[in-house]
C-alpha positions as CSV (number, residue, x, y, z in Angstrom):
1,X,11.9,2.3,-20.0
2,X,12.1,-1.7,-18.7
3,X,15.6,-1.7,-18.6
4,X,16.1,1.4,-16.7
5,X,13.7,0.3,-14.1
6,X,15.7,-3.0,-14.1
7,X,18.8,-1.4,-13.9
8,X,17.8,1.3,-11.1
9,X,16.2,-1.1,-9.2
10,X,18.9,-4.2,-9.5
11,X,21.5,-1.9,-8.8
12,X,20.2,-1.1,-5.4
13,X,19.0,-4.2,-4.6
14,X,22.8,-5.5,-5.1
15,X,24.1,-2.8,-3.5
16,X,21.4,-3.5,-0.1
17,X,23.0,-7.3,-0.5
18,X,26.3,-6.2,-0.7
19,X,26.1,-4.3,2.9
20,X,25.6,-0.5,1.5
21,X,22.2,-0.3,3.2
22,X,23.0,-1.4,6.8
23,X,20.4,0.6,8.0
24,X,16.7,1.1,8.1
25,X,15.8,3.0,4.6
26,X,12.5,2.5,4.7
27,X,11.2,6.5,5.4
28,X,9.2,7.8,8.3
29,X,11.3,5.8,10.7
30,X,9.0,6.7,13.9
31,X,6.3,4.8,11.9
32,X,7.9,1.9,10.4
33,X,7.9,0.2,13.6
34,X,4.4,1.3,14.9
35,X,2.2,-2.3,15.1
36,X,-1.0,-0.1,14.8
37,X,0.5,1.2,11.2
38,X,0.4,-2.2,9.8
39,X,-2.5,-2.8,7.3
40,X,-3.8,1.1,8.2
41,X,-3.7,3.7,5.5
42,X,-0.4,5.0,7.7
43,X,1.3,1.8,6.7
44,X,0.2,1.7,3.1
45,X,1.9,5.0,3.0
46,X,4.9,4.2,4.7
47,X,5.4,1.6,2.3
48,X,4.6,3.7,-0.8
49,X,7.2,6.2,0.5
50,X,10.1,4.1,1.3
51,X,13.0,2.9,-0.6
52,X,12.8,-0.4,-0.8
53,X,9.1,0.2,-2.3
54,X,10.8,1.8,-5.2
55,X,13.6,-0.5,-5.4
56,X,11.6,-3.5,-5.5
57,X,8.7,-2.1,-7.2
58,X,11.4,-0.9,-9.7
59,X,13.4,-3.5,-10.1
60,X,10.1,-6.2,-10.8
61,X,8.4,-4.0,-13.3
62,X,11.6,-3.5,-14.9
63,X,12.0,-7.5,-15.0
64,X,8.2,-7.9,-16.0
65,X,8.4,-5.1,-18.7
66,X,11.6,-7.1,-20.6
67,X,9.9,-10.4,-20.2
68,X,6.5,-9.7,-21.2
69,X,7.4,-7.7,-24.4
70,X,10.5,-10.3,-25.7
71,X,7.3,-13.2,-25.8
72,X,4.9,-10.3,-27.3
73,X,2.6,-9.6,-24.3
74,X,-0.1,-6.9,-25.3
75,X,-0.1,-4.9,-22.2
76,X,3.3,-5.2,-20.8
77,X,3.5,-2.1,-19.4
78,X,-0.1,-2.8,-17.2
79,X,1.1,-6.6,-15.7
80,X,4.7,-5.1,-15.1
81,X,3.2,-2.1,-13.2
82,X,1.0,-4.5,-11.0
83,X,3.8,-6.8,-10.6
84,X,6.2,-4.3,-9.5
85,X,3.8,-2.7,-7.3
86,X,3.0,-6.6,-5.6
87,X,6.7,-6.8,-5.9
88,X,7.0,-3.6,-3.7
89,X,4.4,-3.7,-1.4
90,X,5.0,-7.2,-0.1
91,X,9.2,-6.0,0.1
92,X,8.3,-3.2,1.9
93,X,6.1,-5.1,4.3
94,X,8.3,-8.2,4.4
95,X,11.2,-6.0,5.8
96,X,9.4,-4.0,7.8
97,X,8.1,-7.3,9.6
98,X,11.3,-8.9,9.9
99,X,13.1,-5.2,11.6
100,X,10.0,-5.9,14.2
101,X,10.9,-9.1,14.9
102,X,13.4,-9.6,18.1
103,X,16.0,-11.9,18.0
104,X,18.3,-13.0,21.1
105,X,15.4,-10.9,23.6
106,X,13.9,-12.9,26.1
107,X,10.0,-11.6,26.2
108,X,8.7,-13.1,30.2
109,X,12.0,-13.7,31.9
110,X,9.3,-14.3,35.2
111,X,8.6,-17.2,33.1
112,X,11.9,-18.7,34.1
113,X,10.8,-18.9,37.4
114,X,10.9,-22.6,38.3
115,X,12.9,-24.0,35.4
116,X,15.8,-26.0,35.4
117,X,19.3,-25.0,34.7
118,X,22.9,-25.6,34.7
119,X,25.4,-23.1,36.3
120,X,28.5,-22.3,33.6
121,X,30.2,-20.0,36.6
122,X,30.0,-20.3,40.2
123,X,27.9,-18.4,42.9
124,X,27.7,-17.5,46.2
125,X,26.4,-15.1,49.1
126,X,28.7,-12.2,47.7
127,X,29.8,-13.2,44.3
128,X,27.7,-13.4,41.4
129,X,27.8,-16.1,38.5
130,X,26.1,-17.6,35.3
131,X,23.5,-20.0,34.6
132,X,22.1,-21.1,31.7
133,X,18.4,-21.9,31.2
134,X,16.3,-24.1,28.8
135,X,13.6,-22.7,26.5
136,X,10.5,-24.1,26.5
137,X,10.6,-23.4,22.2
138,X,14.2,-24.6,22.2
139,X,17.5,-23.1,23.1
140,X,18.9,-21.5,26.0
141,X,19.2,-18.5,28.0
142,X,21.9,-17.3,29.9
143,X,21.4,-15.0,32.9
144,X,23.9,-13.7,35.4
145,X,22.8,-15.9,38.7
146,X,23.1,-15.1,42.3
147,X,22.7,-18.0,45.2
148,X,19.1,-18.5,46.7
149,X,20.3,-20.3,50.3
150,X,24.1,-21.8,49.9
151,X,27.2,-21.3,47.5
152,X,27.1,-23.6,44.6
153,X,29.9,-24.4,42.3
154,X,30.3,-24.7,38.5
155,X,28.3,-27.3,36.6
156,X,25.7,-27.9,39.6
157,X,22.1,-28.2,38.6
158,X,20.0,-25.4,40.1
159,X,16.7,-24.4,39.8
160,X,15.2,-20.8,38.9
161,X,13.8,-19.7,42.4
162,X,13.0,-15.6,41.0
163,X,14.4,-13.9,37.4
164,X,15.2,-9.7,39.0
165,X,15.7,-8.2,35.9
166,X,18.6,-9.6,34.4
167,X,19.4,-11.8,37.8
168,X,18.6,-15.1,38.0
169,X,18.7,-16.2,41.5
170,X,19.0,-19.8,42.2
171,X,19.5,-22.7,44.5
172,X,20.7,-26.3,43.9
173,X,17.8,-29.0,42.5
174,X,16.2,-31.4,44.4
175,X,18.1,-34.3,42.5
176,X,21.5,-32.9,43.0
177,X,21.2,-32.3,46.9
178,X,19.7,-36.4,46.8
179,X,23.1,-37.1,45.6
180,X,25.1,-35.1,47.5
181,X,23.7,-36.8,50.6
């Protein structure tokens, strides 16, 4: 019974690491997502019917089950069933947090309203370049820009005057026109 668990579960967990399971597998996709579903009887059962769940939960008790019966554990079968469970809930959860999680998506872009930045391409009246921004948790952001007031070339400091959806538009900073002058 352990080593079948083991075996079922292991097997898919090496296959998920191997790239076989490139996609969500974790079922009722239209709820796996859902913020309100988390910690809600809606989640528990998302969890309880999703693969990983089983995989996890499999793979653990299977582990367990082997480990606790080679040192002589009375009641192997009980810890390994509530470690594979713990095992597969807190899988289940773990990757249904992390699919949640954006990565590379600016949440506020208005929030770059102000900050400075450096221009990578050129921009003028009719033509359109790219600037690239500062976070204020590290990194950057790069936004296609459009000129404020004047044409500004490549490499010139700018400030954020509005973010239009995906448009920055900007004009030169205070310190640059300074030494311009």
């Amino acid at each position: 019974m352990f080593i079948g668990a083991l075996l079922f579960g292991g097997v898919l967990i090496v296959a998920s690491v191997m790239g076989a399971g490139d996609h969500p597998v974790d079922g009722f996709a239209a709820h796996a997502g859902d913020p309100h579903a988390e910690g809600s009887v809606q989640g528990l059962l998302v969890a309880l019917f999703g693969v990983r769940f089983w995989t996890f939960g499999a793979a653990f008790f299977g582990l367990t089950g082997l480990l606790l019966r080679a040192l002589g554990v009375a009641g192997a079968p009980v810890i390994a069933g509530v470690v594979g469970a713990g095992a597969g809930l807190g899988a289940s959860a773990l990757f249904r947090k992390m699919t949640r999680e954006s990565i590379g998506r600016v949440g506020d872009v208005g929030a770059f309203a102000g900050r400075d930045g450096k221009l990578l391409l050129p921009v003028g009246r009719a033509q359109q370049g790219k600037v690239r921004v500062a976070q204020p948790a590290g990194g950057s952001v790069d936004f296609v820009a459009e000129a404020h007031d004047e044409d500004l070339p490549a490499g010139a400091d700018v400030i954020v005057v509005e973010v239009r959806g995906t448009v920055a538009v900007v004009t030169r900073a205070p310190s640059s026109r300074r030494r311009e002058t």
